[in-house]
MIPAMAR-52433 format. One record per residue (C-alpha): x, y, z. Coordinates in steps of 0.05 Angstrom, whole numbers, plus 32768, in hexadecimal, padded with zeros to 4 digits. Example, Ala and Ser with C-alpha at 12.3 -4.5 7.8 and 13.67 -1.06 7.14 Angstrom:
BEGIN
80F67FA6809C 81117FEB808F 
END
This chain:
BEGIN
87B78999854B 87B989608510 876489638517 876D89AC8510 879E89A984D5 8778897184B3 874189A484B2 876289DA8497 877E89A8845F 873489948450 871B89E28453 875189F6841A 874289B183F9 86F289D783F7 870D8A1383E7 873C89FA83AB 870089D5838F 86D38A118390 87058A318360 871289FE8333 86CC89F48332 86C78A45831B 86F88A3A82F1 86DE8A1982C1 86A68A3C82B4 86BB8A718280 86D08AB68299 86B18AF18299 86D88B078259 86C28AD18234 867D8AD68240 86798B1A822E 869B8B0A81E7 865E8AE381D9 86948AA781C4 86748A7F8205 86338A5C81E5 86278A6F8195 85E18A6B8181 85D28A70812D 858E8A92811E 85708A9180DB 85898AD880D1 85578B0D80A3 85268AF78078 84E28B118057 84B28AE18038 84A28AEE7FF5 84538B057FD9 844E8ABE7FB6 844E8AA48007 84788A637FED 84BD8A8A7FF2 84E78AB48017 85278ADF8011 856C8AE8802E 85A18B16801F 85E68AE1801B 86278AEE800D 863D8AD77FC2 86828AB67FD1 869F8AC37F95 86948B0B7F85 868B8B1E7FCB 86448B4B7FBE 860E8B417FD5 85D18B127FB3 85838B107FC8 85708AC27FCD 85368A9E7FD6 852D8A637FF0 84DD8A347FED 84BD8A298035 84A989D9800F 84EB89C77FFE 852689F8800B 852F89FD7FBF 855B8A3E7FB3 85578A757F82 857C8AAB7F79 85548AF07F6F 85848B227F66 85CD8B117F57 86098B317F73 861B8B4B7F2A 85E08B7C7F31 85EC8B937F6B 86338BB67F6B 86408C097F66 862F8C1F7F11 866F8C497F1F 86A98C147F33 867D8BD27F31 86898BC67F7F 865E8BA07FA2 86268BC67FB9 86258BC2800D 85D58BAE801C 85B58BC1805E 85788BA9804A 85478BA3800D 84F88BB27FFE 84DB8B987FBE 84A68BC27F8C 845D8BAC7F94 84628B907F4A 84A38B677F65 84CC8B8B7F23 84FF8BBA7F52 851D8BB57F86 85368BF17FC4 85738BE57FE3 85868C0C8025 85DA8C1A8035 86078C3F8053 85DC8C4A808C 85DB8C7C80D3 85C08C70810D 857E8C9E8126 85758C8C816C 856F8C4B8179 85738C2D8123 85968C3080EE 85598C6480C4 85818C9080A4 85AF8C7D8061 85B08C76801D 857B8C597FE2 858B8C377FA7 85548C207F72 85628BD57F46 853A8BD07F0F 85368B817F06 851B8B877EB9 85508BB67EAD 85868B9E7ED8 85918BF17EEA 85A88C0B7F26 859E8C537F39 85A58C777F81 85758CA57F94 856F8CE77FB9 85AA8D027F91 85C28D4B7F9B 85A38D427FEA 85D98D378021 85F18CEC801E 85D28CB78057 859F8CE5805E 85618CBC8041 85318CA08071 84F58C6B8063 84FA8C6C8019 84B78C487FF9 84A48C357FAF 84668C527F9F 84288C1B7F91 84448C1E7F4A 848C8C1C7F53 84968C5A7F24 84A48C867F65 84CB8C897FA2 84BC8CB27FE0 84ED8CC18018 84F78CED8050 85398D248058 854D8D52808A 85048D47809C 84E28D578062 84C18D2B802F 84D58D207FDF 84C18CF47FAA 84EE8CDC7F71 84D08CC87F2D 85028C877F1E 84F38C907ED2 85168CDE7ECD 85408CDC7F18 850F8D237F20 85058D2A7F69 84C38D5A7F81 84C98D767FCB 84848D707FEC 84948D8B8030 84C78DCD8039 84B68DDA8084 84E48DA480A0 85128DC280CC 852D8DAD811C 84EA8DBB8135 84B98DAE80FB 84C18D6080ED 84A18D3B80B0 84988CF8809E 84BD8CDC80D9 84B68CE68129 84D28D058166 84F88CE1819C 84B78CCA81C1 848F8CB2818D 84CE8C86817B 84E08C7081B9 84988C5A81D5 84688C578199 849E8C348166 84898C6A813A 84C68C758102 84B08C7480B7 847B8CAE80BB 845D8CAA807D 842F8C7E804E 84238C758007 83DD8C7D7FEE 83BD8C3C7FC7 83AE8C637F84 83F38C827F89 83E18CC87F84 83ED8CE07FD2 84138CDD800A 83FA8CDC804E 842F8CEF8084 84368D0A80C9 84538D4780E0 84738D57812B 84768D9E8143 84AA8D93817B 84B38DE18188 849C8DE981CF 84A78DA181E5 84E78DA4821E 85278D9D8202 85558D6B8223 85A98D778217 85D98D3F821F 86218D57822D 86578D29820C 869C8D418230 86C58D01820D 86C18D1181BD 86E18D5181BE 87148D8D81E3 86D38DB181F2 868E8D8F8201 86558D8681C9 860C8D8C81E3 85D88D5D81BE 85928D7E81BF 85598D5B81AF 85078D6881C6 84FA8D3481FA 84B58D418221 84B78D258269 84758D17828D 844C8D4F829E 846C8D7C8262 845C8D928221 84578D6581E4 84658D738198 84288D7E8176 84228D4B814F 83ED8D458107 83E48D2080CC 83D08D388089 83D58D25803B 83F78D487FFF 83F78D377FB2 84368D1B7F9F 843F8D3F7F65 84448D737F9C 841B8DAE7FB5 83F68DBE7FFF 83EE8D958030 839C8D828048 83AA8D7C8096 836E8D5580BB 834B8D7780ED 83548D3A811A 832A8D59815C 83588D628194 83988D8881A6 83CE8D728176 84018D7181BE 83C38D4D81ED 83B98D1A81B9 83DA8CE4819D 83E18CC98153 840A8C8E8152 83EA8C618119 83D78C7580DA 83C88C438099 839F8C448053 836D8C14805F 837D8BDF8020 83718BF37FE1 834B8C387FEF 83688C837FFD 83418C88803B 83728C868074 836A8C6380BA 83818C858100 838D8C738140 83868CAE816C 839C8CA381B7 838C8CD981F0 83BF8CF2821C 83B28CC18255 83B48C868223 836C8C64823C 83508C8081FD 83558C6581BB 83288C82817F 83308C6C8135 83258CA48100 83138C9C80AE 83228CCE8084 83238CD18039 834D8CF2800E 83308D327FF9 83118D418035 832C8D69806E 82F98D5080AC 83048D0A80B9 82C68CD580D0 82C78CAE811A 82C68C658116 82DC8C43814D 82EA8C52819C 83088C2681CA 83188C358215 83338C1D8256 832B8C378295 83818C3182A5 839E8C37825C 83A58C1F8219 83D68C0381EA 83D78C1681A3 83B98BE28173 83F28BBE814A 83C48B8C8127 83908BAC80FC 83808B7880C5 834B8B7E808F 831B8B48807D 82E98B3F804C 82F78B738019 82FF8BA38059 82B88B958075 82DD8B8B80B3 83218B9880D7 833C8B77811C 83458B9B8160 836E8B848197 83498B9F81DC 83458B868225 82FB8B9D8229 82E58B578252 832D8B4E8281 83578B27824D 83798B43820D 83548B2881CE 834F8B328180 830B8B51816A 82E78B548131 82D18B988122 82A18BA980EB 82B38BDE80BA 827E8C0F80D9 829E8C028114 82518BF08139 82638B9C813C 829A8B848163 829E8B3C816D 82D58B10818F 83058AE6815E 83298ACB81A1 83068AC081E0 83148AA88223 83388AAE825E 837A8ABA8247 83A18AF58226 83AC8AF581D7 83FC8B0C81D7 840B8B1D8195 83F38B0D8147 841C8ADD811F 83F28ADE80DC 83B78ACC80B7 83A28A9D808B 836A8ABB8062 835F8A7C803A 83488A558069 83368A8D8098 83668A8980DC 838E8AB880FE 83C68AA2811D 83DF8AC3815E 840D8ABC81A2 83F18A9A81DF 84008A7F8222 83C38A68824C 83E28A44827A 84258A4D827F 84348A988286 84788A988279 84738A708239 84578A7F81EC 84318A5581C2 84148A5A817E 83C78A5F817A 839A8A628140 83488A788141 83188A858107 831A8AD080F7 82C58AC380F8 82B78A8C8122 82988A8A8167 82E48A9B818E 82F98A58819A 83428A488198 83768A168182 83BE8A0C819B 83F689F98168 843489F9817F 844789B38192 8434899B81DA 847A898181E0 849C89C181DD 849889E88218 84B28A2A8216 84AB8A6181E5 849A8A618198 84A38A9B816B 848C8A958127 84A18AC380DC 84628AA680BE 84578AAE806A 841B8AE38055 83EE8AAB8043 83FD8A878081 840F8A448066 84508A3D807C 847B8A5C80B5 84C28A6280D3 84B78A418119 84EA8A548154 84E48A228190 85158A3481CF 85078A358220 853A8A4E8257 85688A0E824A 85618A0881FA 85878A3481D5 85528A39818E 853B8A0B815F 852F8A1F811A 84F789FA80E9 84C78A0780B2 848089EE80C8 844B89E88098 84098A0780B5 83D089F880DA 83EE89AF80E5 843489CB80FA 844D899980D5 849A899F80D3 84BA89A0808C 850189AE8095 852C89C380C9 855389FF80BE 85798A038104 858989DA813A 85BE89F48163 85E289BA8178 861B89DF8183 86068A1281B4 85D689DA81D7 862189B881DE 864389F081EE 860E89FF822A 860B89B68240 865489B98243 864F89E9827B 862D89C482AB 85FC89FC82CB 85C389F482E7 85818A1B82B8 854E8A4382D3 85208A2482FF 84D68A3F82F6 84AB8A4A8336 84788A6E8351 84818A9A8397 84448ABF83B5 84398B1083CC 84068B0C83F3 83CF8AE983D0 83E98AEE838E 84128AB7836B 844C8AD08346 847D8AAA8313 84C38AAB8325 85098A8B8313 85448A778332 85918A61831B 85BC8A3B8344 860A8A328348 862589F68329 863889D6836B 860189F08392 85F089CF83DE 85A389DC83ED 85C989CE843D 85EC8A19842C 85D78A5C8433 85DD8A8283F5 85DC8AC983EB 859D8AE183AF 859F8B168379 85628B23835C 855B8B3D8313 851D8B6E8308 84FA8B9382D8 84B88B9382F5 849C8BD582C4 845C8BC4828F 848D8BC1825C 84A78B888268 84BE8B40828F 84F18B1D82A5 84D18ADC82B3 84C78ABB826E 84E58A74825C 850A8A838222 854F8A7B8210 856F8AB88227 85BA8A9A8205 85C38A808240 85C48AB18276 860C8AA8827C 86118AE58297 85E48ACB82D3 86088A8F82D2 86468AAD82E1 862B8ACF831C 860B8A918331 86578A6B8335 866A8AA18358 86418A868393 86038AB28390 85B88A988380 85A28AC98342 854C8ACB8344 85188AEC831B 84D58B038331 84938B1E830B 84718B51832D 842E8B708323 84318B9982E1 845C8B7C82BB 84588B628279 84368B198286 84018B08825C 83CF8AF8829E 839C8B2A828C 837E8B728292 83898B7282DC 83C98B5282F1 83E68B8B82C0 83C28BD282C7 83B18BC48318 83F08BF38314 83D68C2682F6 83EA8C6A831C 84188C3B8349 84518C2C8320 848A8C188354 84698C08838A 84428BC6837D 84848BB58358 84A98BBB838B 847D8B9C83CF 84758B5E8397 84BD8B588395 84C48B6283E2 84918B3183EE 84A88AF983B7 84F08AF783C7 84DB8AF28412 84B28AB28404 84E38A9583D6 850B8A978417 84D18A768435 84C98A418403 85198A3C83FE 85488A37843C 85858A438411 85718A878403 859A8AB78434 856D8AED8454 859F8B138466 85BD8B168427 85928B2583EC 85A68B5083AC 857D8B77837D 85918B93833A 85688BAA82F9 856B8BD582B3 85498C1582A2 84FD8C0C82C7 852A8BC582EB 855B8BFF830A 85238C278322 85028BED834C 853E8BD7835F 854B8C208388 85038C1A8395 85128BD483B9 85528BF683DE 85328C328403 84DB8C13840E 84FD8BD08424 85478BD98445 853A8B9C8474 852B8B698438 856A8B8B8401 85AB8B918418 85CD8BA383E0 85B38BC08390 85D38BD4834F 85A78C02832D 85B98C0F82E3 85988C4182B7 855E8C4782E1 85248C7C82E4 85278C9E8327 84FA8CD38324 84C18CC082FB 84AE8D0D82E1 84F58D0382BF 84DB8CD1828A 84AF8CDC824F 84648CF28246 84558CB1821C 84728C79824D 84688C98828D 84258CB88288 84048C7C8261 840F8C5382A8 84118C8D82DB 83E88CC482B5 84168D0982BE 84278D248302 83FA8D5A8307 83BE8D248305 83EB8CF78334 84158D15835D 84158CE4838A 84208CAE8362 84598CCA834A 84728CDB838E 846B8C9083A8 84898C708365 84C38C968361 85078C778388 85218CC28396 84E58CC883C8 84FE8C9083F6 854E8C9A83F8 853C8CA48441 85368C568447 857F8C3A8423 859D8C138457 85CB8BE2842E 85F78BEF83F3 85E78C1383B9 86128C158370 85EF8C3F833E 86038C3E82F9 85F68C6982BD 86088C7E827B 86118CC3827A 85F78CCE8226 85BD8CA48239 85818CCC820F 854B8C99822E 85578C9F8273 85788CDA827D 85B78CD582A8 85998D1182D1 856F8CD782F6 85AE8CBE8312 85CE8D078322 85938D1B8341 858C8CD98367 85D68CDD837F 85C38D228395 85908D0B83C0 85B98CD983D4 85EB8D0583F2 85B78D38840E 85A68CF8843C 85E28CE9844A 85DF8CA4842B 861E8C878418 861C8C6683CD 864A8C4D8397 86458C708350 86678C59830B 86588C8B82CA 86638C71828A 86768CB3825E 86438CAE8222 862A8C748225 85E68C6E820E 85A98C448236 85C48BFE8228 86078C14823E 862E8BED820E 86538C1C81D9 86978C1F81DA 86D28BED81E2 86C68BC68229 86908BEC823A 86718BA5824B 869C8B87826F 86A78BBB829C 866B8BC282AC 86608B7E82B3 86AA8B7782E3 86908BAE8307 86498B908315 866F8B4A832F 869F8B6F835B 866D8B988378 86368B5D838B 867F8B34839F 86968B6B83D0 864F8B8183E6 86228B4983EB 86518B0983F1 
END
């Protein structure tokens, strides 16, 4: 009896030191506050022309306006551009709220965006106000049109104009008489100029839809005809005594597209010169259009409806048929090109292609005949940083070795390919760089998965640091203080492949224990989970992790890792599946690797494309998950857009199949465990039909399933007093009373 009592004394001894060990990590209420671990950024900034300076909008203390400061990359000496005094209403002389600013080529005025509305997923709509720094004048502009209603407002190359889009249509305003010439009158729901439909937002990035010519004299915009493209209606039931309906075009795979063109019109108004770009304007994508520097012949990126085709049009102004310069091609798909750059008095511009495995910056001559490589080898150029034209380098994103860190690399824009890391060897992680036009100096960011950012200014190519802007002692304190342990970086295998992975721990973890797993997922092209960079300290994961579970991470075929052509398009027309036998297969041999790992117990949960493998996971591989949370996930794939969907899957006509196996509602046959699925319900993304129609077949099967709705609530599920944190309760009490 006394053995027995002495060892129920020493279980609730355990048990009481379990809890005070949870409790003192912070709650769940205090995590989501963001009050936990404060990290300080450098905030906004644009480098000045001169390449010595940049700019910040700061609070003046004193009059409580705003002021435009700049501060020198050498020596942090401070200036101040634009004082609070100017900008303040001419009416009352109250400071003037600032959004954001954009400066005149000739650096003499200034644009000023306020009072702005959200369009989609930004702030694009608002209202324009003009400074005239000789002057010290201040005029809005778009007066007599419906206030907030400005979008993408430009100075003309010689600052005596402004052009801006309305109620989709597109004006110019002479700044010398306030006169204001309407160059489109066809705008309309349907008829869209100047700016872009849903798609084109959501998966090209395409908003400001229209471009100043060099000389001045034109305009050259695009136009979207969404009339015929399927109309999607989202029913909000929580505003109002009677519902609203919000209809917008939205093309899901397989459908019709707006026709979509491009064209030119004098901006002291008149017709319109459309270019007979050849192709269906709804089979054919435009998403890039420029002036090539200092000419009024414009440059086009024209992508086919299955995305593996990518051809670059000239045409001048004046001329209606435009000229064939450049193809590129891939036998999966292509991305658009984001880093056209001209050199040599434009004898040559720079191509990003995957044409020998690995993504690399070419050299493309202005005929378009010569393409040479600027970066070669056997790794994948990530992104471009900058140039310095001086002294000839580009500067760009790479990470040979590690695949789930970034590094700064330079290479001559005409040497032989050769590259040359920067970043310092000592910092492993990721580096993100805001570098000046000339490329002298930049604003280097250094963090990993247990460094919350470090701030400097580094002169360039030495990387020479000249002052440091930000260290974050505090939140590096305020981490360290709570005693977790980081992600730990590791590599699991499916099959033959080698796959990165990570894994967190609870604070008082026993490798002698068996723990139960959740595994976060993405596991889409678009992007990845598995990157060692401070992610503010996944105290959200960390929570979960002290309440006794093992949180993991895996990257699956597909996704987003820079480790060539093939480890990301051998997907193509499989989306889902590969994603989800990887995940099967890693978390399996993590359990190999790691006798800690419960078998019998392991969780799966993911976002958007994350909530999509996760059901995927649930119903191909009941005997490996036992329990998922699904949130905003895709669950029919013919539900979601032309752009996204068919660039990796092609449409469902050409791949039925595909479809078919990729899609979670084909396999609700398999759920075994336990299921939450959760949803916004005003989500214009992914529609919140995926989950309806899911939970329908759910039903049909006779599956049994838990459901939360969050009335609308848009795809990151987050508007609206507690939305978080009930989500986030919800999500702990669910993987608590399901899979503990």
């Amino acid at each position: 009896m006394k053995r027995q009592r002495l060892y129920t004394l020493l279980i609730c001894l355990a048990c009481f030191c379990r809890v005070a060990t949870a409790q003192t990590f912070p709650s769940l209420e205090e995590i989501v506050s963001g009050q936990v671990v404060r990290t300080r950024g450098m905030g906004a900034m644009n480098w000045l022309k001169d390449g010595e300076r940049y700019s910040r909008l700061e609070r003046n203390e004193t009059t409580g306006g705003t002021e435009v400061v700049a501060y020198r990359a050498k020596d942090n000496t401070r200036e101040v551009l634009i004082p609070s005094s100017l900008l303040v209403y001419p009416e009352t002389g109250k400071p003037l709220p600032v959004r954001s600013i954009s400066w005149s080529e000739d650096n003499t005025k200034v644009l000023i965006y306020n009072n702005t509305r959200q369009v989609w997923r930004y702030d694009t709509r608002g209202d324009y106000w003009v400074l005239n720094l000789a002057t010290g004048t201040l005029q809005q502009i778009g007066k007599g049109l419906p206030g907030s209603s400005l979008m993408f407002a430009k100075f003309s190359p010689k600052a005596n104009k402004v052009a801006y889009i309305s109620r989709n249509n597109l004006f110019v305003e002479e700044l010398a008489t306030g006169q204001i010439t309407q160059l489109t009158t066809d705008g309309s729901e349907t008829i869209v100029n100047g700016t872009f439909d849903w798609v084109y937002e959501e998966e090209f990035d395409c908003r400001d839809g229209f471009r100043w010519s060099p000389s001045g004299d034109y305009i050259a915009y695009w136009q979207s005809d969404t009339e015929g493209t399927g109309v999607f209606d989202i029913i909000n039931n929580v505003d109002s005594l009677y519902p609203t309906i919000l209809h917008f075009p939205y093309p899901k795979a397989g459908t019709a597209n707006s026709a979509v063109k491009v064209g030119y019109v004098p901006v002291t108004g008149g017709t319109t010169t459309w270019l007979d770009i050849p192709g269906h304007p709804r089979d054919f994508y435009l998403p890039r259009m420029e002036f090539i520097p200092g000419t009024d012949e414009l440059f086009i990126q024209q992508l086919n409806r299955q995305q593996n085709r990518n051809q670059v049009w000239t045409a001048r102004i004046g001329e209606k048929i435009p000229t064939l310069l450049f193809s590129d091609s891939d036998e999966a798909w292509l991305e658009t090109n984001n880093h056209v750059m001209w050199l040599k008095n434009n004898a040559y511009f720079t191509w990003v292609s995957e044409r020998d495995g690995w993504r690399h910056l070419y050299r493309v001559s202005r005929d378009g005949k010569e393409i040479s490589p600027i970066t070669k080898g056997e790794f994948d150029f990530i992104s471009l940083v900058g140039t310095d034209l001086q002294k000839g380098l580009v500067y760009f994103i790479a990470s040979p070795e590690n695949f789930t860190q970034r590094y700064l690399y330079s290479a001559s824009l005409f040497g032989n390919g050769e590259v040359k890391r920067i970043s310092p060897l000592d910092q492993a992680g990721q580096h993100t760089y805001n570098m000046s036009p000339t490329g002298k100096w930049a604003v280097h960011t250094f963090s990993n998965a247990a460094t919350p950012p470090v701030i400097d200014m580094v002169a360039l190519p030495t990387h020479k640091s000249v002052r440091t802007i930000e260290t974050n002692e505090q939140a590096r304190a305020q981490y360290a203080a709570l005693e977790v342990h980081p992600k730990e970086f590791l590599k699991v295998t499916s099959g033959d492949l080698q796959l990165d992975a990570w894994i967190i721990k609870p604070k008082d973890f026993d490798p002698a224990k068996k723990y139960p797993v959740i595994i976060e997922v993405y596991g889409e092209p678009w992007g990845s989970t598995v990157q060692d960079a401070w992610g503010g300290g996944d105290l959200w994961l960390q929570y979960m992790a002290q309440q006794g579970f093992l949180i993991a991470s895996i990257e699956n075929r597909g996704a987003a890792a820079p480790r060539g052509r093939e480890w990301r398009k051998c997907i193509y027309g499989e989306v889902g599946t590969f994603a989800a036998e990887d995940q099967c297969r890693g978390i399996l041999d993590m359990a190999n690797q790691f006798p800690f790992i419960d078998k019998e117990r392991i969780g799966i949960t993911g976002w958007s494309g994350g909530g999509s493998q996760t059901l995927n996971c649930m119903f191909r591989y009941p005997e490996v998950f036992h329990t998922g949370i699904a949130i905003a996930f895709v669950a029919d794939q013919r539900l979601y857009d032309t752009i996204y969907q068919e660039r990796y899957m092609d449409t469902p006509q050409n791949n039925p199949e595909g479809y078919r196996k990729g899609s979670p509602i084909s396999w609700v046959e398999g759920l075994q465990g336990n299921l939450l699925l959760i949803h916004g319900t005003g989500d214009d993304n992914v529609h919140y039909q995926n989950c309806e129609l899911l939970a329908n077949e759910l039903i049909r099967h006779g599956k049994i399933f838990s459901q939360i709705s969050y009335p609308m609530r848009s795809h990151s599920i987050s508007e609206g007093k507690g939305t978080t944190l009930h989500l986030r309760k919800s999500m702990a009490k669910y993987w608590n009373d399901y899979l503990k």
